[in-house]
BAKOLZA-943808 format. One record per residue (C-alpha): residue in one letter; x negated, y, z; residue number from 1; chain. Coordinates in nm, 4 decimals. Each point is the difference from the previous one (the first is absolute). Example, Ala and Ser with C-alpha at 12.3 -4.5 7.8 and 13.67 -1.06 7.14 Angstrom:
REM BAKOLZA-943808
   residu         c1         c2         c3   num   chaine
        A    -1.2300    -0.4500     0.7800     1        A
        S    -0.1370     0.3440    -0.0660     2        A
END
This chain:
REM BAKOLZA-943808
   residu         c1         c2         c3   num   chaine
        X     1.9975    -3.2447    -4.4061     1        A
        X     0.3236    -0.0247     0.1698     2        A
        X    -0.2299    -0.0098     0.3840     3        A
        X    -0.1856     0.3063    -0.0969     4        A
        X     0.3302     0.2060    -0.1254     5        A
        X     0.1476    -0.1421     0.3794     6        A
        X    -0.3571     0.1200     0.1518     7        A
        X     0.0629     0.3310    -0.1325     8        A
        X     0.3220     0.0231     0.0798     9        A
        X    -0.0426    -0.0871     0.3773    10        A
        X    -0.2967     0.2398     0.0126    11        A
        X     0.2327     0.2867    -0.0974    12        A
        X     0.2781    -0.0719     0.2160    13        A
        X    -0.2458    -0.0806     0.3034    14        A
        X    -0.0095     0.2691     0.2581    15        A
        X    -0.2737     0.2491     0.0427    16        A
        X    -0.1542    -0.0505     0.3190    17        A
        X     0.0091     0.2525     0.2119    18        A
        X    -0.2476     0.3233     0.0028    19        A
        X    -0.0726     0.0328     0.3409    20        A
        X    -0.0838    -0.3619     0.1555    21        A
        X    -0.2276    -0.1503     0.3176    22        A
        X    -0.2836     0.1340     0.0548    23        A
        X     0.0860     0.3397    -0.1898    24        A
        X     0.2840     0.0031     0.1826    25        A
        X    -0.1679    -0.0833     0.3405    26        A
        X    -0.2796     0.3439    -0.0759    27        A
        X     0.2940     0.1750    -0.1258    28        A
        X     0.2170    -0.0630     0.3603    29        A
        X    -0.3422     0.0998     0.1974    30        A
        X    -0.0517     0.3035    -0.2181    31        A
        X     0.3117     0.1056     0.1230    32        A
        X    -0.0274    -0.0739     0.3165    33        A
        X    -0.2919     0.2332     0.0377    34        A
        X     0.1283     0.2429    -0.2198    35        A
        X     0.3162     0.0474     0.2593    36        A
        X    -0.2457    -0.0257     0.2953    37        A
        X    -0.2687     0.2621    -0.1493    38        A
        X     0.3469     0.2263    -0.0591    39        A
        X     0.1699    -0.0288     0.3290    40        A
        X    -0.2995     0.0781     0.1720    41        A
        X    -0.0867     0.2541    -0.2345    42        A
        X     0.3282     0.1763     0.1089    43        A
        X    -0.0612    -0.0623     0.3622    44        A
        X    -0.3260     0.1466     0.0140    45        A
        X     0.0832     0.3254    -0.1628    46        A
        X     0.3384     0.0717     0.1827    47        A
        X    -0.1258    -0.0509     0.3124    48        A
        X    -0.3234     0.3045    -0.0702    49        A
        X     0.0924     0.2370     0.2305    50        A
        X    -0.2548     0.1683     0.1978    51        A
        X     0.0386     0.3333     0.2676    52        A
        X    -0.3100     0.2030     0.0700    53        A
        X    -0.0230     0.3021     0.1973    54        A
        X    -0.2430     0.2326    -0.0460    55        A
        X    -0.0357     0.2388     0.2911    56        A
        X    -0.0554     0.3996    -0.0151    57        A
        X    -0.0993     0.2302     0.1873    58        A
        X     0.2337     0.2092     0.2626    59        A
        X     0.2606     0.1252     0.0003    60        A
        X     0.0533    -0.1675    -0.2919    61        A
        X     0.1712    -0.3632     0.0605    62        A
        X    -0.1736    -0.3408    -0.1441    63        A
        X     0.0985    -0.0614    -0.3594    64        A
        X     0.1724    -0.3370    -0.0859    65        A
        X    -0.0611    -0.1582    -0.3372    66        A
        X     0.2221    -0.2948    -0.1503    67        A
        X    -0.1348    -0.2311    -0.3127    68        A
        X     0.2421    -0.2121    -0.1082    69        A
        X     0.0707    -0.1905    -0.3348    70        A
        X     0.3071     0.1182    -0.0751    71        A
        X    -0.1132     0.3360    -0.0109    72        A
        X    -0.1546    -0.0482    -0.3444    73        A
        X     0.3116    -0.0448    -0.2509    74        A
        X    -0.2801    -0.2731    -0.2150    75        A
        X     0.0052    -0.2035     0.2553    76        A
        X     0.3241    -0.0166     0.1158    77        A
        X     0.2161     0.0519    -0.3107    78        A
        X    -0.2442    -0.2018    -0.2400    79        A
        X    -0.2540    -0.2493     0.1913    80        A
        X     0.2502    -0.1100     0.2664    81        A
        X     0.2813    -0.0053    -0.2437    82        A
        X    -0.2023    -0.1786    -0.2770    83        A
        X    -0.1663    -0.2226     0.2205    84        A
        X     0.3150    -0.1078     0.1670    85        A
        X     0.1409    -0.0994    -0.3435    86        A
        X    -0.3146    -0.2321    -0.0722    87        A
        X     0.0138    -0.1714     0.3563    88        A
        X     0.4399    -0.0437    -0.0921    89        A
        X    -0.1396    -0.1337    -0.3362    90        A
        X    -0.2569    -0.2170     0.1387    91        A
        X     0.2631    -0.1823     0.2344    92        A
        X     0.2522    -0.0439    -0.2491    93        A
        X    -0.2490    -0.1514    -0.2805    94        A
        X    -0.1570    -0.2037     0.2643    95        A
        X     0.3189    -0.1668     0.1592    96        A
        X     0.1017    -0.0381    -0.4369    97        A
        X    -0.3283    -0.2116    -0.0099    98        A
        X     0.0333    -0.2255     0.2667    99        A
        X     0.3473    -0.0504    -0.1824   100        A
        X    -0.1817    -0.1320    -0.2681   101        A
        X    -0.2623    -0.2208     0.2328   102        A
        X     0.3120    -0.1495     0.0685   103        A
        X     0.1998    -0.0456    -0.2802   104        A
        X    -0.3182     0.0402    -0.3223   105        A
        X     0.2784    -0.0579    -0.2542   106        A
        X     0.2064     0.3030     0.0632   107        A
        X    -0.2215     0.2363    -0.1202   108        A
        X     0.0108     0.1392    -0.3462   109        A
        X    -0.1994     0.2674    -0.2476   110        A
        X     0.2776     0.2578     0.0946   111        A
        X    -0.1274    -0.0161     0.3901   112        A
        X    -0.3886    -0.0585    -0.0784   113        A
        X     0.0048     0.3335    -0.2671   114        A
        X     0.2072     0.1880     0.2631   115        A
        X    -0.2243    -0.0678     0.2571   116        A
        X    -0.3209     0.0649    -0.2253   117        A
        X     0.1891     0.3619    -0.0751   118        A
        X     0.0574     0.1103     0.3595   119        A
        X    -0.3016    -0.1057     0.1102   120        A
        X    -0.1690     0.2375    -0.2187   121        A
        X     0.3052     0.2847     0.0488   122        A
        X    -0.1133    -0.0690     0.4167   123        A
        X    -0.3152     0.0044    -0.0921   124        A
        X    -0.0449     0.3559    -0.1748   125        A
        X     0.2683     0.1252     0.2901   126        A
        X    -0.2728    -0.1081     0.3064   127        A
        X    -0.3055     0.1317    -0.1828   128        A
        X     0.1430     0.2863    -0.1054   129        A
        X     0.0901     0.0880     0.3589   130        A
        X    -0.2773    -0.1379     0.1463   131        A
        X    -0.2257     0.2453    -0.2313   132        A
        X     0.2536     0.3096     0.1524   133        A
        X    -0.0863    -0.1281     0.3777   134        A
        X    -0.3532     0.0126    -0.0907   135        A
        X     0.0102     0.3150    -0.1126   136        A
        X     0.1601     0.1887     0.2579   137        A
        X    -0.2349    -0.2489     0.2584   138        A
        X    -0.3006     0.1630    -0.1679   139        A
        X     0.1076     0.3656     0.0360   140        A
        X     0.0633    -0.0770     0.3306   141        A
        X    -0.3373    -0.1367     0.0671   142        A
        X    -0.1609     0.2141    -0.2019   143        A
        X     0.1622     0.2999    -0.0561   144        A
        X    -0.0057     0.2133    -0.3118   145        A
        X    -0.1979     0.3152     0.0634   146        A
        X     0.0924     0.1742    -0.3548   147        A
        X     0.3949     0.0345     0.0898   148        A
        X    -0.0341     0.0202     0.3689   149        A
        X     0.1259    -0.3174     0.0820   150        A
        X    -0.1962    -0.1353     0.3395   151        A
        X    -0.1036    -0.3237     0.1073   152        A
        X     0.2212    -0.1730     0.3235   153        A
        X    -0.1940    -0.3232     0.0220   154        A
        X    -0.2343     0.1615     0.2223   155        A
        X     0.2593     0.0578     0.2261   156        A
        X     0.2388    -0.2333    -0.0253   157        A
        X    -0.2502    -0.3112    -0.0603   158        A
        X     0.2800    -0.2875     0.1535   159        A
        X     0.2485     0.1741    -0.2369   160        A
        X    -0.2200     0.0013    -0.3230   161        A
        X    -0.0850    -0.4150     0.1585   162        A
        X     0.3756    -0.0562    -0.0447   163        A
        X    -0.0238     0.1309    -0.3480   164        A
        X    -0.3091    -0.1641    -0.1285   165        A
        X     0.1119    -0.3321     0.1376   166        A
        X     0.3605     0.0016    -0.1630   167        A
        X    -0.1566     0.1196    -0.3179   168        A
        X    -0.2739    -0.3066     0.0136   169        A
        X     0.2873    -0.1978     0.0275   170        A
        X     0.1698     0.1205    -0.2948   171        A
        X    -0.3179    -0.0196    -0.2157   172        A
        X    -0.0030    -0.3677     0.0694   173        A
        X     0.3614    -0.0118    -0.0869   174        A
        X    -0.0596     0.1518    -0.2920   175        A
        X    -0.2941    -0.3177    -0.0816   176        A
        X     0.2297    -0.2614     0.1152   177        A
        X     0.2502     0.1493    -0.2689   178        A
        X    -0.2510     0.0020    -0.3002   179        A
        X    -0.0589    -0.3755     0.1041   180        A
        X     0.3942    -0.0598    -0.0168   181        A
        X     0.0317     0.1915    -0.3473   182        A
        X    -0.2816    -0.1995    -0.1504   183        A
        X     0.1530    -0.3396     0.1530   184        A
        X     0.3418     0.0944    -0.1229   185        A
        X    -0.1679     0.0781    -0.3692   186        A
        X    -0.2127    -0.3397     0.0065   187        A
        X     0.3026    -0.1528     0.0987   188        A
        X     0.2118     0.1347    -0.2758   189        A
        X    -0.2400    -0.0594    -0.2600   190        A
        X    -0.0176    -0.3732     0.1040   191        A
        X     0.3875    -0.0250    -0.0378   192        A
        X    -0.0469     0.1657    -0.3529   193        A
        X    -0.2388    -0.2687    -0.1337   194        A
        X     0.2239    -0.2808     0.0947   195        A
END
């Protein structure tokens, strides 16, 4: 009797193990590591659409010069370069906090794992939702919107509307490699809450 009272007693003093260990941690460090190179390059591609056509007339009139650039479109730079440049800071500050715990597996704690689970998800709605706005000023471009008089550019600017359809690829698959994270960081909190 007095072995299983001593059993229990060293099984409630024992400490938990921690929530986020090998191999989840391993995914979890490569996660981010994509998610900050999907970002950054993200960023990259759409600052650097810029793209100068001129379209000539006829005498005496002189050629016209048209300028597409990103920052011309307040979505993209006030919300998708702003929002995007928070996940890609996120990503390399949660990454370089996992290798911590690669390194040192005892250090971290529910407090860490449920904050970690929370911004992922807080990143996560903050790069879709601005992804979604990119795509939606990318389609008006491409497509126009004959109703409100709004006309399509991609026909004329095609390298410009490139820049723009790459960057926003690479925020859709920013936007997957964050789902992944948020359902790794909930398994992974859910294991530390059945030990």
């Amino acid at each position: 009797m007095g072995s299983s009272e001593d059993d229990g007693i060293t099984a409630a003093t024992a400490p938990t193990p921690p929530a986020i260990t090998g191999g989840l941690s391993c995914i979890s460090l490569v996660l981010r590591s994509l998610l900050f190179a999907a970002t950054g390059a993200s960023i990259a591609v759409m600052v650097t659409g810029k793209q100068t056509k001129e379209i000539i007339s006829l005498p005496p009139f002189p050629p016209l010069v048209m300028v597409a650039k990103f920052d011309y479109s307040p979505s993209f730079i006030r919300y998708f370069v702003a929002a995007t440049s928070v996940a890609c800071v996120y990503s390399l500050v949660s990454a370089v906090g996992t290798a911590v715990w690669l390194r040192r597996p005892n250090s971290a704690s529910g407090t860490l794992s449920f904050l970690l689970a929370f911004f992922d998800a807080l990143i996560l709605g903050i790069v879709a939702s601005a992804t979604g706005a990119g795509v939606s000023i990318a389609y008006v471009g491409l497509r126009g919107n004959s109703h409100v008089g709004w006309i399509k550019i991609c026909n004329m600017f095609d390298k410009f509307c490139w820049h723009i359809g790459g960057s926003l690829v690479l925020s859709g698959a920013a936007t997957v490699i964050l789902v992944l994270l948020v359902m790794l960081s909930t398994f992974s909190l859910h294991r530390r809450s059945r030990r």
